[in-house]
C-alpha positions in Angstrom: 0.0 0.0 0.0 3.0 2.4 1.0 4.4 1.9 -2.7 0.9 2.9 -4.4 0.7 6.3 -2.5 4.0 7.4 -3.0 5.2 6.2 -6.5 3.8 8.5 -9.0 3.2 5.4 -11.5 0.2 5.0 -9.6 -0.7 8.4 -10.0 -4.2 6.8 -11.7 -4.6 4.8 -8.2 -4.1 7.6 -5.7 -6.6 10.1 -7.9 -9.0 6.9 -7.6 -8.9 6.4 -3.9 -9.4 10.2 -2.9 -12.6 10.5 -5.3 -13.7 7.6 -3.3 -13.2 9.1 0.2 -14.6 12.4 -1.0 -17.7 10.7 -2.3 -17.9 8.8 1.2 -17.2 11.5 3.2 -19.9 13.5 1.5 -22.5 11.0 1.6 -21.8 9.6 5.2 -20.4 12.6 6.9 -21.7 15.7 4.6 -20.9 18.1 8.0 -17.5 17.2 8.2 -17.6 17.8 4.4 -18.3 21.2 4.3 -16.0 21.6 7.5 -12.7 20.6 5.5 -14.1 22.2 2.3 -11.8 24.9 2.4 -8.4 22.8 2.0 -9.6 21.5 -1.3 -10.1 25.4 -1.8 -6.8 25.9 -0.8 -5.9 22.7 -3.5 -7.4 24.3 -6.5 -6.3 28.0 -6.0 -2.4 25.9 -5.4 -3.1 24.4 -9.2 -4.7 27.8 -11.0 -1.6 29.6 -9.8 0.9 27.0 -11.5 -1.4 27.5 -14.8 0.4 30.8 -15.8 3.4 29.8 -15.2 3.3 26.6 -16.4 2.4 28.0 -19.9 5.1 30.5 -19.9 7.6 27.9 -19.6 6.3 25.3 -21.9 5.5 27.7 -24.6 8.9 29.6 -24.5 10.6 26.7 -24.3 9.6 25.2 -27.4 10.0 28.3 -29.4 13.1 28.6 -28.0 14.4 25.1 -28.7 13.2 26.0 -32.3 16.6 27.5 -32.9 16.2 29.3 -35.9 14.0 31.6 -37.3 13.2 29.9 -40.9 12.7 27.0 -38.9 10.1 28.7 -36.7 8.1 30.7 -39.4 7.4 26.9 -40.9 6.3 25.2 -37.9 4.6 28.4 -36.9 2.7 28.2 -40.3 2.0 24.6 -39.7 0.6 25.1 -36.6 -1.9 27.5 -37.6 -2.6 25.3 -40.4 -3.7 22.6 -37.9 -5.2 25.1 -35.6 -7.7 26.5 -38.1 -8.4 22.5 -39.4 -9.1 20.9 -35.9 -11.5 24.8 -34.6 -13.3 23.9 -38.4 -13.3 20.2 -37.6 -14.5 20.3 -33.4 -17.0 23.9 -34.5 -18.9 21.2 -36.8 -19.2 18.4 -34.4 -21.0 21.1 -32.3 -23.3 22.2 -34.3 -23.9 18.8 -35.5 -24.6 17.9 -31.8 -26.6 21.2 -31.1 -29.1 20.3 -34.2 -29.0 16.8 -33.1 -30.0 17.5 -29.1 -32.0 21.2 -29.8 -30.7 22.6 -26.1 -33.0 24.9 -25.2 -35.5 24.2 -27.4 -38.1 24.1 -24.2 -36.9 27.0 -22.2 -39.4 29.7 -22.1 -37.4 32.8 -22.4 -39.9 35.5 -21.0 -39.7 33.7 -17.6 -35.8 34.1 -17.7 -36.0 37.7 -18.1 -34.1 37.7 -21.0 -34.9 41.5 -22.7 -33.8 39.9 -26.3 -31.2 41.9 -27.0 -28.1 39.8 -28.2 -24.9 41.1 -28.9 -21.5 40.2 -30.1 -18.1 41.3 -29.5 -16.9 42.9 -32.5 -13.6 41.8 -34.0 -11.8 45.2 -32.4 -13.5 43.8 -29.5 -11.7 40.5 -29.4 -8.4 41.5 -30.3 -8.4 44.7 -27.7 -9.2 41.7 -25.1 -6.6 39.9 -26.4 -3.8 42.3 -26.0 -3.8 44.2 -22.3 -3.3 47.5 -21.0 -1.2 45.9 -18.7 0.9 43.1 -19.1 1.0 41.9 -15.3 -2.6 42.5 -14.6 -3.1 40.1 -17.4 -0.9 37.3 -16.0 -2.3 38.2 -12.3 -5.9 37.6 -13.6 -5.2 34.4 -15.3 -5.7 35.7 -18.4 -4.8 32.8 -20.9 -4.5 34.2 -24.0 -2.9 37.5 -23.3 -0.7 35.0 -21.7 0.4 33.0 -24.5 0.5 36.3 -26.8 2.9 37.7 -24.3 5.2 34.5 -24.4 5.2 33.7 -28.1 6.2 37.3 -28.7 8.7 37.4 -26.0 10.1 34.1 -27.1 10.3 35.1 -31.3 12.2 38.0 -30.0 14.7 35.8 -27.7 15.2 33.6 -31.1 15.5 37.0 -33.1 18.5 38.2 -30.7 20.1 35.1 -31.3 23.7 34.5 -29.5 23.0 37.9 -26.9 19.7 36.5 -25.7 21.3 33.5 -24.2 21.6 34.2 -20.4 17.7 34.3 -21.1 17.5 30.7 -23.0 19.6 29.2 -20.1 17.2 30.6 -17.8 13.9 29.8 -18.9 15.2 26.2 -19.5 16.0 26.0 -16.2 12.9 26.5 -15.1 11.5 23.2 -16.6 
């Protein structure tokens, strides 16, 4: 038993065995529950701080292990290639599934309150979100993909710089 908790190969295991306690100690003990509530609070606010960070790193660190920047304009293409192919492919299978299932084909909308009015973002709209005022508001907000703007610019201009730029590359890899 000793092995399974504390080799991460049973990683699987361990995830099992404390979904299994939480659903017991809700259902037998639901007091006690809602007493300890606040350490998985504590748990989840531990992971969504390591999210920023984690992308920083991971995303730098390829484009920085690109090397060159002929290298990086192709896979960079390619990438979007296979962006634009899988939204196309997964925005399908949605409204495949929405025209298959009808969600909200039974709601009654005047008892929602709903005034009608429906409005979009506009595409300056989306892209002003996308770029922030300020850089470390962004990060200390979570926000993803002013986030991974940030980093792939930061990291195009550390392969840009080339030779000067590597105290930087040294550092960020050291960070994985």
């Amino acid at each position: 038993m000793k092995k399974i908790l504390t080799s991460s190969k049973h990683l699987f295991t361990r995830i099992a065995i404390g979904f299994v306690i939480g659903i017991l100690l809700g259902l037998f003990l639901p007091q006690f529950s809602l007493d300890i509530k606040f350490i998985g609070d504590i748990y989840l606010n531990i992971i969504k701080a390591m999210i920023i960070p984690i992308i920083f790193v991971a995303v730098s660190t390829g484009i920085i292990n690109i090397g060159s920047g002929k290298d990086l304009g192709r896979i960079g293409f390619k990438s979007i290639i296979v962006f634009v192919c899988m939204f196309v492919f997964t925005a399908g299978i949605g409204l495949v599934i929405s025209y298959l299932v009808r969600p909200g084909l039974r709601i009654d909308i005047e008892a929602t309150g709903y005034d009608g009015e429906v409005t979009s973002p506009s595409a300056e709209d989306f892209f002003m979100n996308i770029i922030p005022e300020n850089l470390f508001m962004a990060l200390s907000e979570g926000d993803i993909l002013a986030t991974i703007l940030f980093t792939v610019i930061f990291s195009v201009a550390i392969v840009a710089v080339g030779k000067e730029a590597e105290p930087v590359k040294n550092f960020i890899k050291s960070n994985i």
